[in-house]
DRENLOVO-660273 format. One record per residue (C-alpha): residue in one letter; x, y negated, z negated. Coordinates in steps of 0.1 Angstrom, whole numbers, plus 5000, padded with zeros to 4 digits. Last residue first. Layout:
aXYZ ...
END
This chain:
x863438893968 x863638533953 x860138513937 x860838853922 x863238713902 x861938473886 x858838683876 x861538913863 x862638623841 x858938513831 x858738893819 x861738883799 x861038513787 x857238633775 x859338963760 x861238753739 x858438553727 x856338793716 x859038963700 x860038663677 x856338593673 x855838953661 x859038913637 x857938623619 x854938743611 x856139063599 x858938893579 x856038643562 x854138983555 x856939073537 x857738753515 x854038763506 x854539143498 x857339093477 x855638863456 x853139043452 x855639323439 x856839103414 x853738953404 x852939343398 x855639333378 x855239103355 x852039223349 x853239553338 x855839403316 x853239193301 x850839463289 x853639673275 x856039883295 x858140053265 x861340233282 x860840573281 x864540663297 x864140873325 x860340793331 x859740433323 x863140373338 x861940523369 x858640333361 x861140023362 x863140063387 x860039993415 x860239653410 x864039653415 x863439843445 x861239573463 x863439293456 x865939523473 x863939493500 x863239143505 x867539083499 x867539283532 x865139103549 x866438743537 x869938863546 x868338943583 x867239233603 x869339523617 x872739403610 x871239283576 x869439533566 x872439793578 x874439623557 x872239693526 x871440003534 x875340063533 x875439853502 x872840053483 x875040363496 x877840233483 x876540123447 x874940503444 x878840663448 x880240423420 x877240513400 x877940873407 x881740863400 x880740673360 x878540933355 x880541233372 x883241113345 x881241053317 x879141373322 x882441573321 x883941393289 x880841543268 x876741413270 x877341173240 x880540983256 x882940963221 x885641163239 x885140933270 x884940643250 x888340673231 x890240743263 x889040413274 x889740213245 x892940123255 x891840003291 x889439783273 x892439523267 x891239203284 x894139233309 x893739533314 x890639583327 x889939213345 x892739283364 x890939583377 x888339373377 x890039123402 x891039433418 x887639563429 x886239273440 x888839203463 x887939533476 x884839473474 x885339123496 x887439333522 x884739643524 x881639383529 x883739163550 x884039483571 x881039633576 x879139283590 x882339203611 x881939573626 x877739613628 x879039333651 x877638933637 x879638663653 x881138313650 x883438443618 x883338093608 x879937873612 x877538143618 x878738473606 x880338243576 x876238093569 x874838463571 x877738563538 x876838223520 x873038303518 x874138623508 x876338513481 x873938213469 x871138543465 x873638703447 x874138423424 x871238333420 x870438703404 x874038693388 x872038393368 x869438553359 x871138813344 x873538653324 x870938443312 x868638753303 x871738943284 x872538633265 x869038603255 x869238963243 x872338913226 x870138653202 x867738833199 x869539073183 x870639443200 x870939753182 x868539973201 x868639883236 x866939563244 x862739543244 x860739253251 x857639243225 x857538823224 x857338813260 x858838393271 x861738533289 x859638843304 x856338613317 x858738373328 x860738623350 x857138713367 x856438353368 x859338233390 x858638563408 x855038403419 x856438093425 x858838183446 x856538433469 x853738143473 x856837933484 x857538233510 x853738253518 x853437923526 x856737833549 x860137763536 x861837763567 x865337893565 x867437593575 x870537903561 x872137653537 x869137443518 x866237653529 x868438003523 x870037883495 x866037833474 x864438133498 x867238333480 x866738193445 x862938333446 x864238653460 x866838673435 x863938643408 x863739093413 x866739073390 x864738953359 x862539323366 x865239533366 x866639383339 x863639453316 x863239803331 x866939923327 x866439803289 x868439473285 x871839423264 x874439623285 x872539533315 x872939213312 x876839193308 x877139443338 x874939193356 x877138923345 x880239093355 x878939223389 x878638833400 x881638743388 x883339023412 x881238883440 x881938503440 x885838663437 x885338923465 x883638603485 x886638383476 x889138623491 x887138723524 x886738353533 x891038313529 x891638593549 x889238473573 x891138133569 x894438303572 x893538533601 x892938293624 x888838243631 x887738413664 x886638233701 x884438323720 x881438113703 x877938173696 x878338563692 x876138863689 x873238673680 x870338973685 x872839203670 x875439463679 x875639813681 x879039953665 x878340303670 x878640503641 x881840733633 x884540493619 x882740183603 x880540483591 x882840633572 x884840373564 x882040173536 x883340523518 x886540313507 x883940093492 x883640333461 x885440113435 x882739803441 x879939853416 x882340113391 x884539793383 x882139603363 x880739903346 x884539953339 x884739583330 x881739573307 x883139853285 x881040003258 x880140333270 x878440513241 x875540723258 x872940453262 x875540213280 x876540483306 x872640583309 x872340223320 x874540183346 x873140543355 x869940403359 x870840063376 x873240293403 x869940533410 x867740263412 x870140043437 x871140363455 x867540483463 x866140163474 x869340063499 x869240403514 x865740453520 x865240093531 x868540223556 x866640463566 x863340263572 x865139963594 x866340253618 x862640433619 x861740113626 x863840053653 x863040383668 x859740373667 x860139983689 x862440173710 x866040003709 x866939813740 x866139513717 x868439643688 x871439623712 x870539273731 x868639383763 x869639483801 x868839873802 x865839803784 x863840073801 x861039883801 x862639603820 x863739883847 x859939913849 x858839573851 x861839543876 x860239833897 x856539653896 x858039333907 x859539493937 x855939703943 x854139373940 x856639173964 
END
């Protein structure tokens, strides 16, 4: 009975008979999880940056900075095509799949929940310095624990309402700082609007996510690297014509040629600025995907938390924005924040593993019994 037991210990370790990310290699997993940080960390500062830049140089239209976050989803193909559609831990709690109205009909008011969202942080942006905005967005996290309690039954443990308030007063710290800094031009009164706007596209986001994990659950009844890939291409490209609506039918169209020729750096620069940022959205949202295929929403909205703490000395550098006394404390709440919401993960995720593998190994136990 030892030497059977032994063998199934050892087919066990091969993983042959596990959920997708399970027969993964623990190095290997991470090694996943860290690309797609990579990606998400790198696109979010790069497309914040040149959102900015675009401002800074004499772009003046909301709706194009509106439209630039979702035109380049038709990349989101690339890997729906070539990579292997593993699947998660839950792959699927029912057989059966929504009709194609209602998903139709989910996919619709998602692109429309996210196409207001990318107005008010293209409204935010164009009256905060990248480092002030990048630094009201981290608050997301905060908002996230807030819809993932109420719609997710997240726990709110501790260290994640340690994590809340800590944000909380990070983005009070920057609403209440006397020396905040806007681009040049910009009132005080702009600059409230621009830090309203942009707190509330950060609840926003974090209500989308919260809202995107709730239809795996209680609609789409499955979560594929597929179903994950796609409702992010179907609600940007919802997204993408409601501000193309958006476009022309406020009028900014007409101003467009205008703005190029007017674009400091020359027409060129505008261009590749505007096709860069579109290009750095996508591959935020790929790491953003892969997060939450990988991981979890909460995970994923962790880490790009992360990056928009880490904006700011990139905006420090590319654009010498000021980082006074209270900036810099604002964000190392930020990132404390993020590291009480991380070490929650960690925790989370030992226990998960410990008690996988103690039902594995009770399983093969089983089994052993009855050869």
């Amino acid at each position: 009975m030892n030497d059977n037991l032994e063998q199934m210990l050892i087919q066990d370790e091969n993983l042959t008979d596990r959920p997708p990310f399970l027969k993964l290699r623990r190095w290997q997993w991470w090694l996943l999880v860290a690309i797609n940080i990579l990606f998400l960390i790198a696109g979010q500062a790069a497309a914040v940056l040149l959102g900015r830049f675009y401002y800074d140089q004499g772009g003046n239209s909301t709706w194009m900075a509106t439209f630039v976050q979702t035109a380049g989803f038709p990349i989101l193909c690339i890997p729906l095509i070539f990579l292997h559609p593993y699947q998660k831990l839950e792959t699927s709690t029912s057989s059966t799949y929504p009709s194609i109205k209602i998903v139709a009909l989910l996919y619709f008011v998602l692109g429309l929940l996210v196409a207001g969202d990318n107005m008010l942080y293209s409204v935010g942006l164009l009256y905060l310095s990248a480092s002030t905005y990048s630094l009201i967005c981290a608050t997301q996290l905060a908002f996230n624990a807030v819809f993932s309690y109420l719609l997710n039954s997240q726990k709110l443990t501790a260290l994640i309402l340690n994590s809340v308030v800590i944000l909380s007063l990070s983005a009070a710290l920057i609403a209440v700082n006397e020396d905040s800094d806007g681009p040049s031009g910009v009132s005080k009164g702009k600059y409230l609007v621009g830090f309203i706007c942009t707190l509330g596209a950060s609840a926003l986001y974090s209500l989308l996510l919260s809202l995107m994990q709730l239809s795996f659950q209680k609609v789409l009844r499955k979560e594929t690297y597929n179903v994950v890939l796609e409702m992010q291409i179907y609600t940007s490209l919802v997204a993408t014509c409601v501000s193309t609506a958006g476009l022309f039918g406020s009028g900014e169209w007409k101003g467009l040629q205008d703005e190029m020729k007017g674009f400091k750096s020359g027409r060129v620069s505008y261009v590749l600025t505007l096709v860069w940022a579109a290009v750095s959205w996508q591959v935020c949202a790929v790491g953003v995907v892969g997060l939450i295929f990988a991981v979890s929403s909460l995970f994923s909205n962790v880490i790009s938390t992360l990056s928009l703490a880490i904006t700011p000395l990139a905006a420090l550098l590319v654009f010498h924005d000021e980082m006074n006394g209270v900036k810099v404390i604002a964000m190392l709440l930020a990132l404390c924040g993020f590291c009480s919401y991380i070490y929650q993960n960690y925790l989370d995720d030992t226990k998960a593993r410990k008690s996988e593998s103690q039902s594995h190994t009770d399983d093969v136990i089983q089994e052993s019994h009855h050869v």
